[in-house]
gemmi code that builds the backbone of each chain (N, CA, C; Angstrom):
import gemmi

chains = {
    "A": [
        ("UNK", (11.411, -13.915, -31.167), (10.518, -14.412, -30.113), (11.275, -14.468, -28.773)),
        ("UNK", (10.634, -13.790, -27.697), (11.118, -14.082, -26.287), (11.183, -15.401, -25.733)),
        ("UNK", (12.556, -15.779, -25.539), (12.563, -17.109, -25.123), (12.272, -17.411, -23.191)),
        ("UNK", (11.835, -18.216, -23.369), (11.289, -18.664, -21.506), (12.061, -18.187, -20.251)),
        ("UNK", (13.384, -18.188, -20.848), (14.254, -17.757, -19.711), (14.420, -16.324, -19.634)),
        ("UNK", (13.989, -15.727, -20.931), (13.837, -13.837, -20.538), (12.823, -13.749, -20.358)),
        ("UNK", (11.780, -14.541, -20.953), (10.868, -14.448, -19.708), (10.800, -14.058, -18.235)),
        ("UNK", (11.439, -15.570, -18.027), (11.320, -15.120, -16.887), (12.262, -14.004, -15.636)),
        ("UNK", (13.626, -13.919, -16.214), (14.039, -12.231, -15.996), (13.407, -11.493, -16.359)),
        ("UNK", (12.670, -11.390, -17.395), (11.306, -9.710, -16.957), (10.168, -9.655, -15.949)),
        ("UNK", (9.716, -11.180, -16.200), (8.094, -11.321, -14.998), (9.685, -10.815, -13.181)),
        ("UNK", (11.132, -11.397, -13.570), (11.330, -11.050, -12.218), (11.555, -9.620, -12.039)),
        ("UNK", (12.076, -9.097, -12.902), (12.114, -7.823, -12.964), (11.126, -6.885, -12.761)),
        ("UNK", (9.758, -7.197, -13.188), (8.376, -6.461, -12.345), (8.122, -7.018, -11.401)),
        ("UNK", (8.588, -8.184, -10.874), (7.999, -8.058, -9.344), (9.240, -7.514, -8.316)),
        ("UNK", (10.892, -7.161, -9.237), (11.553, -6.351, -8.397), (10.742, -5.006, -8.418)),
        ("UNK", (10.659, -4.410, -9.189), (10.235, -3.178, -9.750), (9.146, -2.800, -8.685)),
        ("UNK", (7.946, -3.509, -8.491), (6.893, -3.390, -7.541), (7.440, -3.459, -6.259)),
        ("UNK", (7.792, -4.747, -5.757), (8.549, -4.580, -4.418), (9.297, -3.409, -3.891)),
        ("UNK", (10.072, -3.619, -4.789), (10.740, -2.157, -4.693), (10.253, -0.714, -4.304)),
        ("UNK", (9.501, -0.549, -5.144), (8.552, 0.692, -5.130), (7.596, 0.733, -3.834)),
        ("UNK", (6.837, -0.536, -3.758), (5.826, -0.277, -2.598), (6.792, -0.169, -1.337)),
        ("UNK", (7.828, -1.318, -1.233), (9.072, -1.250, 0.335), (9.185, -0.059, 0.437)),
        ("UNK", (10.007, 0.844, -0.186), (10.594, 2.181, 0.035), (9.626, 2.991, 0.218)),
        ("UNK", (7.987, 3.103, -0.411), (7.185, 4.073, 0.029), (6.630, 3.889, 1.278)),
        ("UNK", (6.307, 2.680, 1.419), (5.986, 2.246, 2.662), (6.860, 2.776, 3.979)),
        ("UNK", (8.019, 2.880, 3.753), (9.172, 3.423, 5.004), (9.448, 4.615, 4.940)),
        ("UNK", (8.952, 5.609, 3.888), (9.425, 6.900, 3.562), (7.404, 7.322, 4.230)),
        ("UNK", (6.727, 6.506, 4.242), (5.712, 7.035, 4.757), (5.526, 6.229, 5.776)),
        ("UNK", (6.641, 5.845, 6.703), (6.052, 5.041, 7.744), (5.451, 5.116, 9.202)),
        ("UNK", (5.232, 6.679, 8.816), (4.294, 7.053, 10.352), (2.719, 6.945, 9.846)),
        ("UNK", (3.077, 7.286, 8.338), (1.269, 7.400, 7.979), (0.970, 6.028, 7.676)),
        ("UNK", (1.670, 5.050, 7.427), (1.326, 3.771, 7.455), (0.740, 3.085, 9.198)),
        ("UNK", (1.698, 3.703, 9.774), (1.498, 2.733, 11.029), (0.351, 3.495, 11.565)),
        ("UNK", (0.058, 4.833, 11.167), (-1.762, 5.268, 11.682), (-2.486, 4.862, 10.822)),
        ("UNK", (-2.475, 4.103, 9.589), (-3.566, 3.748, 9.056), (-3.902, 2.610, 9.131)),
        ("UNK", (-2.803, 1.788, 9.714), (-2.674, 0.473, 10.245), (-3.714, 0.523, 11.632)),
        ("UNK", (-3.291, 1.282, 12.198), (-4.135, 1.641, 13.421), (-5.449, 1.402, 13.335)),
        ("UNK", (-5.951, 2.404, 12.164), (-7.000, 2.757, 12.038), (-7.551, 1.306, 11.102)),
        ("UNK", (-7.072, 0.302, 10.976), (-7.795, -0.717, 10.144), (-8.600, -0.986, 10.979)),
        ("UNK", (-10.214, -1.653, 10.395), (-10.990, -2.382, 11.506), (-10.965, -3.878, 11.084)),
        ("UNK", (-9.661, -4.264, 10.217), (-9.371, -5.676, 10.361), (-8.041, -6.142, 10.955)),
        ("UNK", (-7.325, -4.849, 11.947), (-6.341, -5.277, 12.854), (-6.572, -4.920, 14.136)),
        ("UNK", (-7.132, -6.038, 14.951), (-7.576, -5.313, 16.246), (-6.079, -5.951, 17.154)),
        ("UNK", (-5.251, -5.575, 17.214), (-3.926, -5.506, 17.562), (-3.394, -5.073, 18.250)),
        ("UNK", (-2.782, -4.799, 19.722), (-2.256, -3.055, 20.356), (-1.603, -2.354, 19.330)),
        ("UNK", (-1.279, -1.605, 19.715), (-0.130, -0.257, 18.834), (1.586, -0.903, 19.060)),
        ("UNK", (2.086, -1.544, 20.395), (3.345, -2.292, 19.471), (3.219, -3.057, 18.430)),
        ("UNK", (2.157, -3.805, 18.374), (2.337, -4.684, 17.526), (2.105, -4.311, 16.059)),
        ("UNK", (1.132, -3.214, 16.066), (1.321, -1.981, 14.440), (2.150, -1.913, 14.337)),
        ("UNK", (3.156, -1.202, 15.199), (4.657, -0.141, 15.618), (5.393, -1.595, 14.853)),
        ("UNK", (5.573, -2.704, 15.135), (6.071, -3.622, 14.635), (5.628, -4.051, 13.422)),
        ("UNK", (4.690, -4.291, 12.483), (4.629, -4.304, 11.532), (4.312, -3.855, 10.853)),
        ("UNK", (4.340, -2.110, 11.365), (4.729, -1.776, 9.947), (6.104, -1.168, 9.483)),
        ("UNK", (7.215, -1.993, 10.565), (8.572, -1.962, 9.930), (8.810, -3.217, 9.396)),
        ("UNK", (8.000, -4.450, 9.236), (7.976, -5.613, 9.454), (7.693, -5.926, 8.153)),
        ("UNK", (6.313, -5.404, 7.916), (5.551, -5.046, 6.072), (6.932, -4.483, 5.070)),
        ("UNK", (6.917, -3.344, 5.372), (8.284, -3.267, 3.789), (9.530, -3.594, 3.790)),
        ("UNK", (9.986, -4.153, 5.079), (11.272, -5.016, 5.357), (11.163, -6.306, 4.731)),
        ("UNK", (9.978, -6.673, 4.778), (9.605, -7.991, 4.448), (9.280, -7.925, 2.369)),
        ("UNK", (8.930, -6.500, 2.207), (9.056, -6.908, 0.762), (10.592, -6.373, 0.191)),
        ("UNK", (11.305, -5.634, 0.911), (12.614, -5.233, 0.710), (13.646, -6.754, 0.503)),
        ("UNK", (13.006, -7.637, 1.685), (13.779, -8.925, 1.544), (13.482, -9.712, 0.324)),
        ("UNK", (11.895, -9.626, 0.180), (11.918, -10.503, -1.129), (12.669, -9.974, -2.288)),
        ("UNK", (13.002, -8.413, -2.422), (13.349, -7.695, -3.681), (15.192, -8.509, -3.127)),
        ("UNK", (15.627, -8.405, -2.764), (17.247, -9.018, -2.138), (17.083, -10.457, -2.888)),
        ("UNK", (16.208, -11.173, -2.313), (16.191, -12.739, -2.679), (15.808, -12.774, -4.060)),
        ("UNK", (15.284, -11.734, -4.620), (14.618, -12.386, -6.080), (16.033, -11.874, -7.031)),
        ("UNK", (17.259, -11.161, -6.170), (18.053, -10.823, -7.330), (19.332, -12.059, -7.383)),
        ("UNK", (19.377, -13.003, -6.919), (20.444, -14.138, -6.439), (19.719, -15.029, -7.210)),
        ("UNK", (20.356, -15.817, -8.300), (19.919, -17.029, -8.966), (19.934, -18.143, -7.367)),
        ("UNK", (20.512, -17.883, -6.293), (20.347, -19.015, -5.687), (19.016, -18.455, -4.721)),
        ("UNK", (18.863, -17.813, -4.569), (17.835, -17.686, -3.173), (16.084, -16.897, -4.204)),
        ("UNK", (16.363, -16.590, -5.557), (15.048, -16.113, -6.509), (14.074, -16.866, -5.749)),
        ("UNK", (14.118, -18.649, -6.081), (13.064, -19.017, -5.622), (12.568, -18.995, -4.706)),
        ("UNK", (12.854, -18.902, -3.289), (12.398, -18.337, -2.257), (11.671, -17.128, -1.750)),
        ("UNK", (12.417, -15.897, -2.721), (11.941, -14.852, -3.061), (10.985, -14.430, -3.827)),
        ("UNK", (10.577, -15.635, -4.524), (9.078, -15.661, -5.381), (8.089, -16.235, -4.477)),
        ("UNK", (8.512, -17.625, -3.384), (7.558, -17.542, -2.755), (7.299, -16.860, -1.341)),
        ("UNK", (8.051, -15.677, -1.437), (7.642, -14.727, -0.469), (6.875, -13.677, -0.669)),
        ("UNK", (7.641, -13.572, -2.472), (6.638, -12.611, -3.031), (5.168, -12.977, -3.458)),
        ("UNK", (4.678, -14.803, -3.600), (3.430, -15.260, -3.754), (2.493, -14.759, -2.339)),
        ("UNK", (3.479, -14.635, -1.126), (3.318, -15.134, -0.023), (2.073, -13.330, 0.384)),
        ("UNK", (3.069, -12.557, 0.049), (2.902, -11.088, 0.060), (1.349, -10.534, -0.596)),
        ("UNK", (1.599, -11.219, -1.460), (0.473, -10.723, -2.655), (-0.524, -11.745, -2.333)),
        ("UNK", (-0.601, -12.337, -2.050), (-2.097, -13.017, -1.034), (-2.527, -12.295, 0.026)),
        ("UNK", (-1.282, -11.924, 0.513), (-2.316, -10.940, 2.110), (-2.566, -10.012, 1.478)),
        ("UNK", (-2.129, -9.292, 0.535), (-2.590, -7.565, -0.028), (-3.630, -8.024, -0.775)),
        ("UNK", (-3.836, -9.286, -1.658), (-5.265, -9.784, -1.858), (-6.376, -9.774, -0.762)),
        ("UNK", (-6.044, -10.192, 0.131), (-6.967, -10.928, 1.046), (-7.527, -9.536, 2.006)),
        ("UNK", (-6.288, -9.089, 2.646), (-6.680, -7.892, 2.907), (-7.299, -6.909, 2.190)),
        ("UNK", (-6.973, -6.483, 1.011), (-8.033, -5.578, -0.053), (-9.626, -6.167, 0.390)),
        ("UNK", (-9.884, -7.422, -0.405), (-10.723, -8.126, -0.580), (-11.922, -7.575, 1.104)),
        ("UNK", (-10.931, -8.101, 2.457), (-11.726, -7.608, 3.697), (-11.991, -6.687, 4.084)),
        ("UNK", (-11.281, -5.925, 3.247), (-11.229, -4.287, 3.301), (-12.831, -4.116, 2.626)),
        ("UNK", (-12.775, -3.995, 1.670), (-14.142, -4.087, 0.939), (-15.300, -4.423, 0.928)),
        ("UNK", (-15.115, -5.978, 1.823), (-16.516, -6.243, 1.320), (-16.637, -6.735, 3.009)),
        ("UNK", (-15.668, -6.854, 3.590), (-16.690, -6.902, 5.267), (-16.000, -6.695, 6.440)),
        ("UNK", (-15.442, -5.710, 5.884), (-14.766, -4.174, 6.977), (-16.317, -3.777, 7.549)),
        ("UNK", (-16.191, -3.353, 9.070), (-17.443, -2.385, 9.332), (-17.536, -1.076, 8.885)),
        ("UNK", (-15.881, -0.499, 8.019), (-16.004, 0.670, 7.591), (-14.705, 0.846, 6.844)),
        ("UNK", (-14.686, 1.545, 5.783), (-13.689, 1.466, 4.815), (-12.693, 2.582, 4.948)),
        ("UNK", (-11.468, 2.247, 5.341), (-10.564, 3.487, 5.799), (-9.753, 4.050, 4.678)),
        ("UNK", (-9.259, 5.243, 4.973), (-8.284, 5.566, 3.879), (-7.499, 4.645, 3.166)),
        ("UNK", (-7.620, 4.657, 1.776), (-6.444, 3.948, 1.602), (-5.199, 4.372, 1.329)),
        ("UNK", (-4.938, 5.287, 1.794), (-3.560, 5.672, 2.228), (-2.563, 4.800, 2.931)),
        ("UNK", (-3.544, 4.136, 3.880), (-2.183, 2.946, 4.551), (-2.296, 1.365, 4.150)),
        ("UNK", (-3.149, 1.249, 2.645), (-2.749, 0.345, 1.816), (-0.959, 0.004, 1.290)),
        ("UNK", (-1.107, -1.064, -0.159), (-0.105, -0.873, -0.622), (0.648, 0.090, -1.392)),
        ("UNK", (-0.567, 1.089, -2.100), (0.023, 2.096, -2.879), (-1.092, 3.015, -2.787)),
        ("UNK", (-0.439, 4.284, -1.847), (-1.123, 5.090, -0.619), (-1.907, 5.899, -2.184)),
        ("UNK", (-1.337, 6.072, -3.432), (-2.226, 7.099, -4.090), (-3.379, 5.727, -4.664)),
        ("UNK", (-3.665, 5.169, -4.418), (-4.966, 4.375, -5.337), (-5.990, 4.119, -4.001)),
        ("UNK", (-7.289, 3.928, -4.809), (-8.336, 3.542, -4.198), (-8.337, 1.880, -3.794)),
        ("UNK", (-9.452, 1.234, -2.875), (-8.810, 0.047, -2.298), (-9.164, -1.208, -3.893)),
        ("UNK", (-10.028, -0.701, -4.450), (-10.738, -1.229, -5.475), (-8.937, -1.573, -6.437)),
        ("UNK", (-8.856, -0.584, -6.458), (-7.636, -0.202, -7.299), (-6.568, -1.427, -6.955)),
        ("UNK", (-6.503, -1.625, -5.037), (-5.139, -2.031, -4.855), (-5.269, -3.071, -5.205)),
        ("UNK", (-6.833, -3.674, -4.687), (-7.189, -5.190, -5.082), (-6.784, -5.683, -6.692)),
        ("UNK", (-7.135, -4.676, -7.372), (-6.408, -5.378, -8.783), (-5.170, -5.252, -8.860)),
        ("UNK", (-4.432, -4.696, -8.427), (-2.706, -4.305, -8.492), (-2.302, -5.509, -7.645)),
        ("UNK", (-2.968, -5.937, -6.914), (-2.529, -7.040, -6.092), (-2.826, -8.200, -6.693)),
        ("UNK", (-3.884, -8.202, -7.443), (-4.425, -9.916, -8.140), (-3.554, -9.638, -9.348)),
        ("UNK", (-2.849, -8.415, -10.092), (-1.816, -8.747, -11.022), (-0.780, -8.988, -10.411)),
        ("UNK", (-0.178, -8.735, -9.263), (0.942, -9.174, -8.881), (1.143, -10.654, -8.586)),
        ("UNK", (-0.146, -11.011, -8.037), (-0.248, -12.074, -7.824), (-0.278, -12.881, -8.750)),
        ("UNK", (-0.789, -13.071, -10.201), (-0.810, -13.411, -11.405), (0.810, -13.790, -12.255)),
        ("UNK", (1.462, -12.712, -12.165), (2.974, -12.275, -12.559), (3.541, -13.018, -11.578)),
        ("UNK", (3.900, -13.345, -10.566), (4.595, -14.194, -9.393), (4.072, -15.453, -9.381)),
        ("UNK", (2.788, -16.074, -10.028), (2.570, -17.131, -10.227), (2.887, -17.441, -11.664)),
        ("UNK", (2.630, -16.871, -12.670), (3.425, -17.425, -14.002), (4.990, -17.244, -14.300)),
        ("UNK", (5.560, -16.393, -12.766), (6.955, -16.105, -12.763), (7.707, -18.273, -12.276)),
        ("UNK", (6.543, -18.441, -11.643), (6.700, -19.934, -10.747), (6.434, -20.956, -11.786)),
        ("UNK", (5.573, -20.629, -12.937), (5.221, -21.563, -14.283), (6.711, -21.484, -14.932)),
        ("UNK", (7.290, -20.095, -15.439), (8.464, -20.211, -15.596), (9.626, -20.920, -15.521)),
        ("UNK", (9.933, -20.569, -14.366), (10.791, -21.238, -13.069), (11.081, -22.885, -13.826)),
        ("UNK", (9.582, -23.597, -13.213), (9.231, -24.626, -13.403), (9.582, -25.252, -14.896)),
        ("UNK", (9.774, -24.209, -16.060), (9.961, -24.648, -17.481), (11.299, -24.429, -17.864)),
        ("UNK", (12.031, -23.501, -17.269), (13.399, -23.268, -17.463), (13.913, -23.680, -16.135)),
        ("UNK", (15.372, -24.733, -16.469), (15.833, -25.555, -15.752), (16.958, -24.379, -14.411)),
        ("UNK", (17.887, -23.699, -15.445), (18.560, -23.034, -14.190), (18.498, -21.822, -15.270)),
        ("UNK", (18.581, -20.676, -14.309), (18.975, -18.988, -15.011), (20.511, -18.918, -14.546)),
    ],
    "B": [
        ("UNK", (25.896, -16.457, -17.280), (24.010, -16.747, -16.745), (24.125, -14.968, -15.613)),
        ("UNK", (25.032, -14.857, -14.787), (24.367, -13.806, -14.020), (23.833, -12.901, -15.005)),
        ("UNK", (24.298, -12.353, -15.899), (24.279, -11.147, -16.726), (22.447, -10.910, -16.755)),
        ("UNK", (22.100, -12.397, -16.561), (20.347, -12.571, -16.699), (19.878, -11.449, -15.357)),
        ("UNK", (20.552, -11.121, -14.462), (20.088, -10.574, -13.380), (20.273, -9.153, -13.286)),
        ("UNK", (21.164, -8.640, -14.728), (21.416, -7.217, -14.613), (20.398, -6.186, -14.519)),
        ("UNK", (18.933, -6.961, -15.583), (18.042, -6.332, -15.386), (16.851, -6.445, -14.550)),
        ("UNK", (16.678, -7.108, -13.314), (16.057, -7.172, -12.125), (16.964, -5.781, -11.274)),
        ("UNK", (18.406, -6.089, -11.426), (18.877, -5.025, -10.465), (18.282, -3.816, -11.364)),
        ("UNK", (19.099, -3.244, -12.533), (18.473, -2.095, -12.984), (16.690, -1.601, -12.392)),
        ("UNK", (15.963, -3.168, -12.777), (14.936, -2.463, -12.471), (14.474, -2.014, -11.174)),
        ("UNK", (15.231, -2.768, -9.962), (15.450, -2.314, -8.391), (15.954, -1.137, -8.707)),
        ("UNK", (17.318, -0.322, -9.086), (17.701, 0.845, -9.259), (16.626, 1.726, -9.521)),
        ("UNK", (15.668, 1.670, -10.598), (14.639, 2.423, -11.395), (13.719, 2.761, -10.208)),
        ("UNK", (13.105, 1.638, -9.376), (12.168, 1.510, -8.740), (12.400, 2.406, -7.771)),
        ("UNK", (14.001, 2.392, -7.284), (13.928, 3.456, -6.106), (14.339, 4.687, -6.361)),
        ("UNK", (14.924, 4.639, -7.562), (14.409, 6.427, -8.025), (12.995, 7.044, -8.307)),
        ("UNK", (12.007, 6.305, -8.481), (10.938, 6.601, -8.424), (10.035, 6.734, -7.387)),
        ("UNK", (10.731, 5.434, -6.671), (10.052, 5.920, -5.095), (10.030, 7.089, -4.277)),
        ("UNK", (11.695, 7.351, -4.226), (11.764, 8.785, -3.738), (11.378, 9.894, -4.523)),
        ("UNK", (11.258, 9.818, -5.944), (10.579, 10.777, -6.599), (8.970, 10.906, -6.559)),
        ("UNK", (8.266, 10.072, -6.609), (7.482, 10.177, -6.441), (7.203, 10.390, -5.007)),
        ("UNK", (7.596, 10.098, -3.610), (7.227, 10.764, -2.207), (7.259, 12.022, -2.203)),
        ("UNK", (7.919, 12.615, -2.669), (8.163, 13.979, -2.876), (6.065, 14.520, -3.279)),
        ("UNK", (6.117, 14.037, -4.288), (4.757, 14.240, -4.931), (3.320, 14.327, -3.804)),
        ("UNK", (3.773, 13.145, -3.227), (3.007, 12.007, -2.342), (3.033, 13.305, -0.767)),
        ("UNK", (3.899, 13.881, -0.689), (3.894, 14.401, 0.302), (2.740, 15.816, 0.393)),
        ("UNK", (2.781, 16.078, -0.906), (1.805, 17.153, -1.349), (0.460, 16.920, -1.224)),
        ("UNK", (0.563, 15.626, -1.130), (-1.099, 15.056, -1.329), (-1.588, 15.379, 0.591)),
        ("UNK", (-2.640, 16.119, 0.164), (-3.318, 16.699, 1.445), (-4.317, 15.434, 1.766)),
        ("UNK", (-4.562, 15.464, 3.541), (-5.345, 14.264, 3.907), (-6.339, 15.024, 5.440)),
        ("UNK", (-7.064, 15.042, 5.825), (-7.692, 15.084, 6.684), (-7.952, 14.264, 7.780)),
        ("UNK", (-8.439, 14.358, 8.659), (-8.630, 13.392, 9.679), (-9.844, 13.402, 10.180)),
        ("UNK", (-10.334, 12.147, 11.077), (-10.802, 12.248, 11.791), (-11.316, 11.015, 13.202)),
        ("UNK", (-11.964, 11.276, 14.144), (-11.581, 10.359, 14.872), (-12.622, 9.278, 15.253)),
        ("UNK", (-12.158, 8.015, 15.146), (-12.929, 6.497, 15.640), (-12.397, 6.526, 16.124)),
        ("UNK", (-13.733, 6.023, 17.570), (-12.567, 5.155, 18.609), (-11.656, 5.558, 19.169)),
        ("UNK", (-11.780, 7.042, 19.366), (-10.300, 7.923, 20.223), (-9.534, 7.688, 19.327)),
        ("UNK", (-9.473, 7.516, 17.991), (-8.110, 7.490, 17.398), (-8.117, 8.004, 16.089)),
        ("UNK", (-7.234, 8.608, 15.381), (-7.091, 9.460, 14.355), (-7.194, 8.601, 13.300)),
        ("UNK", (-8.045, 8.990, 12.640), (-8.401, 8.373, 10.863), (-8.032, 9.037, 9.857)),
        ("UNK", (-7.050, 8.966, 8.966), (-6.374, 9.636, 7.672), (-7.513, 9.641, 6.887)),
        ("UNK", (-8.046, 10.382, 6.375), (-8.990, 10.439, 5.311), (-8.695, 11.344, 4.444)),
        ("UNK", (-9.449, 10.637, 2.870), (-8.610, 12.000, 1.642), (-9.589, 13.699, 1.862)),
        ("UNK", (-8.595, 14.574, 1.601), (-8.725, 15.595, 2.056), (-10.474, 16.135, 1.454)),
        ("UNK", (-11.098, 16.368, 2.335), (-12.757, 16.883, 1.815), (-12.751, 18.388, 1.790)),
        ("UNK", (-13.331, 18.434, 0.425), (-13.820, 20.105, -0.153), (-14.928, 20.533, 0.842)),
        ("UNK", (-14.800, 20.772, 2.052), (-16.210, 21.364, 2.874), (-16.473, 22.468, 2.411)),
        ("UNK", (-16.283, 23.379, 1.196), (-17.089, 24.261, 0.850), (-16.611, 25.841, 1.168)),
        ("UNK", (-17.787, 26.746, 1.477), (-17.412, 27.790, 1.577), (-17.377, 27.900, 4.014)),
        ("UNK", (-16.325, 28.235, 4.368), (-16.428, 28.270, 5.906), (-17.615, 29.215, 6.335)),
        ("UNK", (-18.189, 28.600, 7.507), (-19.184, 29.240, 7.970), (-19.573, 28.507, 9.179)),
        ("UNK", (-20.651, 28.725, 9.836), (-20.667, 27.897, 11.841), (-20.766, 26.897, 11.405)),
        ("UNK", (-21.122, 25.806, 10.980), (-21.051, 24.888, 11.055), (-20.215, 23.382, 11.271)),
        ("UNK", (-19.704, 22.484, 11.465), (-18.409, 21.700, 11.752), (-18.482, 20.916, 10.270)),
        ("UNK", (-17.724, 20.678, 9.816), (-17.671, 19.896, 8.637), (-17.340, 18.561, 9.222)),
        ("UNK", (-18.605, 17.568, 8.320), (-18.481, 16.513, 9.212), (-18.228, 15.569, 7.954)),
        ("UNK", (-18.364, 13.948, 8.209), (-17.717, 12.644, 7.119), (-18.404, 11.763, 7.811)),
        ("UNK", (-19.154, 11.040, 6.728), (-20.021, 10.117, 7.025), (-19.430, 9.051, 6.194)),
        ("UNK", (-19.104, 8.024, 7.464), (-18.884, 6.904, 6.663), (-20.054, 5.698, 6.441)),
        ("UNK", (-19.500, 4.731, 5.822), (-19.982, 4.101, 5.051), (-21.172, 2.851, 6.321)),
        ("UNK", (-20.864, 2.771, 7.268), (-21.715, 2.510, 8.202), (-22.847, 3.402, 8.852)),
        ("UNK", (-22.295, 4.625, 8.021), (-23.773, 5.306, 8.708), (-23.670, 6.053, 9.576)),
        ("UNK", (-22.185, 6.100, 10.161), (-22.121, 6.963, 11.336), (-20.964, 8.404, 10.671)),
        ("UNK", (-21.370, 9.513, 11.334), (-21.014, 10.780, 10.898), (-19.916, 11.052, 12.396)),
        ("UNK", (-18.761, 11.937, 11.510), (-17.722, 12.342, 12.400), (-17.198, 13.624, 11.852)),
        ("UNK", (-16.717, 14.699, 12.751), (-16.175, 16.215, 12.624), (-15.149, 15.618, 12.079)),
        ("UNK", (-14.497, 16.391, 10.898), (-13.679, 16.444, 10.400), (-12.469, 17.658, 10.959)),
        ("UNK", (-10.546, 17.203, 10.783), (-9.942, 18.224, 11.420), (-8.982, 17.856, 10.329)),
        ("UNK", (-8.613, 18.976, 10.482), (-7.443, 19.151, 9.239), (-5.995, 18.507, 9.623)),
        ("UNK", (-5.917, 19.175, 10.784), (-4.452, 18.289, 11.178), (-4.978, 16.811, 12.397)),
        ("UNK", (-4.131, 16.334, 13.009), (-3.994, 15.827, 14.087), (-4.320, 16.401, 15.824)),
        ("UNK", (-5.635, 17.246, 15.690), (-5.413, 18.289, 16.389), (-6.879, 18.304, 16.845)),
        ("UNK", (-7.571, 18.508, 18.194), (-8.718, 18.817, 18.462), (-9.255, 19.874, 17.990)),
        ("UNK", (-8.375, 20.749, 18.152), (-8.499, 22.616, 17.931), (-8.666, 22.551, 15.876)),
        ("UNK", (-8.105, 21.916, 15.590), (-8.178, 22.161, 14.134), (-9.854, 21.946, 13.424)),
        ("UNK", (-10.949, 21.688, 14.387), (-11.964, 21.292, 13.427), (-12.164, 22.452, 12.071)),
        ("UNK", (-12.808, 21.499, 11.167), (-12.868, 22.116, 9.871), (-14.142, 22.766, 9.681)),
        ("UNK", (-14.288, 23.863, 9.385), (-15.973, 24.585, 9.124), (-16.473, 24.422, 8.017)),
        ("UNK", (-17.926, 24.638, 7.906), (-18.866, 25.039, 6.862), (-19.968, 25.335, 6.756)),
        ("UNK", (-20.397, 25.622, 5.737), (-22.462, 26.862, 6.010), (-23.030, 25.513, 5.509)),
        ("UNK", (-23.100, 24.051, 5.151), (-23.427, 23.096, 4.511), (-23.629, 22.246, 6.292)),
        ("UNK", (-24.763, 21.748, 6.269), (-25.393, 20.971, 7.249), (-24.951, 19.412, 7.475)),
        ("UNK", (-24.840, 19.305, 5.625), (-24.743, 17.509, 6.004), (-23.554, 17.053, 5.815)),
        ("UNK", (-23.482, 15.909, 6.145), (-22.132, 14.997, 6.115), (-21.842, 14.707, 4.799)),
        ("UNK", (-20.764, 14.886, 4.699), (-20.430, 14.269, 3.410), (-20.086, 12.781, 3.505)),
        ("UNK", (-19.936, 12.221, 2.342), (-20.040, 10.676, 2.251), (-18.745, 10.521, 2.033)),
        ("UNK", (-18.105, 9.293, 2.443), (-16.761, 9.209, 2.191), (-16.823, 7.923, 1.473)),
    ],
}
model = gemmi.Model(1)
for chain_id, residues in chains.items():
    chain = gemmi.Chain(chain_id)
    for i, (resn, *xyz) in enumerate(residues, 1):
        res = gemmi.Residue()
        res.name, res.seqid = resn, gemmi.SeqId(i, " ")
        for name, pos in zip(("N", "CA", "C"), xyz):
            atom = gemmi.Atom()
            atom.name, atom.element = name, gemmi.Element(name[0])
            atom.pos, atom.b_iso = gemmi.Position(*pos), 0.0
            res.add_atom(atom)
        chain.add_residue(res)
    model.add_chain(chain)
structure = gemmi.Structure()
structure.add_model(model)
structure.setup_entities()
């Protein structure tokens, strides 16, 4: 039987795994991010301020993947990664249902899925980073 | 206790071999455009059919229809012998 504390090194290990994956695609596609950012009709923003986050977006999950690998700074890094996976909730979610128009989702979190798609990839992440925090909470130190 | 963290890193290692492996993939993936608002819209690449006079156009989900262009480019509009918009 998996005991609580490998537990919770695997729930951290998929939310390195994800972070990971979405940060680096995000910057290896970060011109087509920052035009699809553009093109959101739930960021009415100038273009520095795109130009700024969208080096801002996978820097910011690159940091949580850094913090979640340090027994001292994990927890912080879980709630950055709770922090993350609420806006890719929330955003999916406005994307969908009261956007005036639904843009590629190419400059989502994971440019090959539909937005339907990201919204669940995001409510499991979000799921996994909250029972990563039930964890946490049951095992004293890793 | 660190040894607990070998496999978060591994799986950071994994993750970014896949990332760059998979961009590679990702780069292949064809996209179209077109424009709101003076500004370029990535859209997934549309089968307009067989070319012929017509402009191949994308109707989005509000109802409003736009020429489709292959690149980033005024000059690039996309043709077809098909009248209506496709739905995006």
């Amino acid at each position: 039987m998996i005991s609580k504390r490998n537990s919770l090194v695997i729930l951290i290990s998929i939310l390195v795994l994800l972070f990971t994956y979405i940060g680096i695609n995000q910057l290896i596609f970060r011109e087509d991010f920052e035009l699809n950012l553009l093109n959101s009709p739930l960021l009415p923003i100038p273009e520095t301020g795109i130009f700024l986050l969208s080096w801002f977006i996978p820097i910011l999950e690159l940091l949580a993947v850094f913090l979640l690998l340090w027994s001292r700074t994990y927890l912080l890094g879980l709630y950055l990664g709770i922090f993350l996976f609420i806006m890719y909730t929330s955003y999916s979610l406005g994307i969908l249902y009261f956007a005036s128009y639904i843009p590629c989702s190419c400059g989502g979190m994971l440019k090959f899925l539909s937005w339907k798609q990201q919204l669940w990839v995001s409510l499991g992440g979000l799921m996994i980073a909250i029972l990563t925090f039930y964890f946490n909470k049951t095992v004293k130190k890793v | 206790m660190k040894s607990k963290f070998l496999i978060p890193v591994l799986a950071m290692i994994f993750a970014t071999g896949m990332s760059f492996t998979t961009a590679e993939l990702g780069k292949e993936q064809a996209v179209d455009y077109i424009r709101v608002d003076n500004q370029w819209m990535a859209i997934p690449e549309i089968d307009c059919g067989q070319v012929g006079p017509n402009n191949c156009r994308a109707k989005l989900q509000d109802g409003s229809v736009h020429p489709i262009y292959d690149i980033q480019n005024l000059s690039s509009l996309k043709k077809t012998t098909s009248t209506v918009p496709f739905p995006l």
